[in-house]
C-alpha positions as CSV (number, residue, x, y, z in Angstrom):
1,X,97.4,87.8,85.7
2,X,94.6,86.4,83.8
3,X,92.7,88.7,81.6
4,X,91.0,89.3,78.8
5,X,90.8,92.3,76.8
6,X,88.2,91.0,74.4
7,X,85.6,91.0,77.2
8,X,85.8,94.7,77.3
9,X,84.7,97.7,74.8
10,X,86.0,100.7,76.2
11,X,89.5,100.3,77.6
12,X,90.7,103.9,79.0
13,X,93.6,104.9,81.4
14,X,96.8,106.7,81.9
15,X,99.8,104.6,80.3
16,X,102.2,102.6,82.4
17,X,105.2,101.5,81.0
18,X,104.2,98.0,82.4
19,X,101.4,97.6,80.4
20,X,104.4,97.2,77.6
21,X,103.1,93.8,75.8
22,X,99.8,93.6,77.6
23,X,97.7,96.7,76.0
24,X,97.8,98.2,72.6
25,X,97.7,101.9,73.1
26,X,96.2,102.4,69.3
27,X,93.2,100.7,70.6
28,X,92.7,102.4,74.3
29,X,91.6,106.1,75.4
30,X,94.4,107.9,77.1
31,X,93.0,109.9,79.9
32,X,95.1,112.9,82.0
33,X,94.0,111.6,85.2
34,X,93.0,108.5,86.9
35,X,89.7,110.1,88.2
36,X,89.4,111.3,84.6
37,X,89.6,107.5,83.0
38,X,86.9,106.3,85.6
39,X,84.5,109.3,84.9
40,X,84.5,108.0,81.6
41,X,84.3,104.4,82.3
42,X,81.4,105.2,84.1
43,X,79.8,107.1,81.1
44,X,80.3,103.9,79.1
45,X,79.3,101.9,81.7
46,X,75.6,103.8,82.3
47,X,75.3,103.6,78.4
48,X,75.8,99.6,78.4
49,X,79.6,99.3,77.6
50,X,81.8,97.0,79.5
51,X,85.0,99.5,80.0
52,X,88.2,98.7,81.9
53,X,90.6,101.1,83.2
54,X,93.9,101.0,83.5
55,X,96.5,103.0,85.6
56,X,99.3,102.6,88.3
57,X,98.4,101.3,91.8
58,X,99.5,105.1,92.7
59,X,97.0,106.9,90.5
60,X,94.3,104.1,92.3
61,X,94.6,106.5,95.1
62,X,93.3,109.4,93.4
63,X,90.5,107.7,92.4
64,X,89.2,106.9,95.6
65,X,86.7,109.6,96.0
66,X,85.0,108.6,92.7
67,X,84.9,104.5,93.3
68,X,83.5,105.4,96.9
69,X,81.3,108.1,96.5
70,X,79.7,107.1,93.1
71,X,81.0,103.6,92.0
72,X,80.3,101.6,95.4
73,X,76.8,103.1,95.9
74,X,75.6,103.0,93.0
75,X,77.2,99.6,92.2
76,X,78.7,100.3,89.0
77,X,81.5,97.9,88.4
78,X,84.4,98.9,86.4
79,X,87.0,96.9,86.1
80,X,90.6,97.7,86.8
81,X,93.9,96.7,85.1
82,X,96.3,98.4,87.9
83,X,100.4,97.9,87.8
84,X,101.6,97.1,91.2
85,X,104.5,99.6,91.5
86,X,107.0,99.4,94.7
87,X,110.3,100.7,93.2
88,X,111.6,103.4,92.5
89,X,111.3,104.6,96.3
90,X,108.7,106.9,95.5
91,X,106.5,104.3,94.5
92,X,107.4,102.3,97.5
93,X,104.5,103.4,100.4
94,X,101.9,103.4,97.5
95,X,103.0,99.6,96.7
96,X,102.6,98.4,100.0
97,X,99.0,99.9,100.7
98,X,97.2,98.8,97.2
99,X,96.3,95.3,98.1
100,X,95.1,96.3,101.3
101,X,92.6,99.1,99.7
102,X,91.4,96.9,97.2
103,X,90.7,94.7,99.9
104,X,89.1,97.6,102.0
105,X,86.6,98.4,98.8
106,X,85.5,94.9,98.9
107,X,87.1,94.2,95.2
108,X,87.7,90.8,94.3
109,X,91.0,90.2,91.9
110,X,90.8,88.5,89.2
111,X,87.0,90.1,88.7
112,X,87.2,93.5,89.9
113,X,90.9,94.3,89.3
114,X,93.8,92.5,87.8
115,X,97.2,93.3,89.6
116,X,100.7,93.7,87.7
117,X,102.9,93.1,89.9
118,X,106.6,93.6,89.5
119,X,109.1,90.6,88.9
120,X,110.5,89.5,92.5
């Protein structure tokens, strides 16, 4: 994973412990929801920030309605910092779908969203 969080203003998510070493919380706003951390990515976006959000690949899927129904058309790109999660087994199905739904939204990685995978 290359990225850097200098590029970005406005970082905002829901903590992952696999972010551990790779975001400092201090610095970031902590959102309840995924949905919630886009909505105000998208804020900062329409007001000239550059945000990133971050978030597990499981809480990518409830962002789905908002990054189809108002990020796509619209094309407002926000960047996302996602942890690939596969284990524990509820994780699992999540994990195998993510890559494919990224692919599906027509995101690009290393541009669009930077993966965390988990050590093989």
């Amino acid at each position: 994973m290359n990225i850097n969080l200098s590029n970005y203003d406005i970082i905002v998510g829901v903590p992952c412990s696999k972010f551990k070493g790779i975001l400092n919380y201090n610095d970031c706003i902590i959102a309840t929801t995924e949905s919630e951390a886009v909505a105000i990515a998208v804020g900062a976006y329409l007001a000239g920030k550059k945000p990133l959000v971050f978030m597990q690949n499981s809480g990518l899927m409830t962002t789905l309605d908002i990054l189809t129904s108002l990020c796509k058309p619209y094309a407002i790109k926000i960047p996302l910092l996602i942890s690939l999660r596969t284990t524990p087994p509820h994780h699992k199905f999540c994990g195998e779908i993510t890559e494919s739904i990224l692919k599906i939204l027509g995101l690009k990685e290393g541009e669009d969203y930077f993966l965390i995978r988990e050590a093989a």
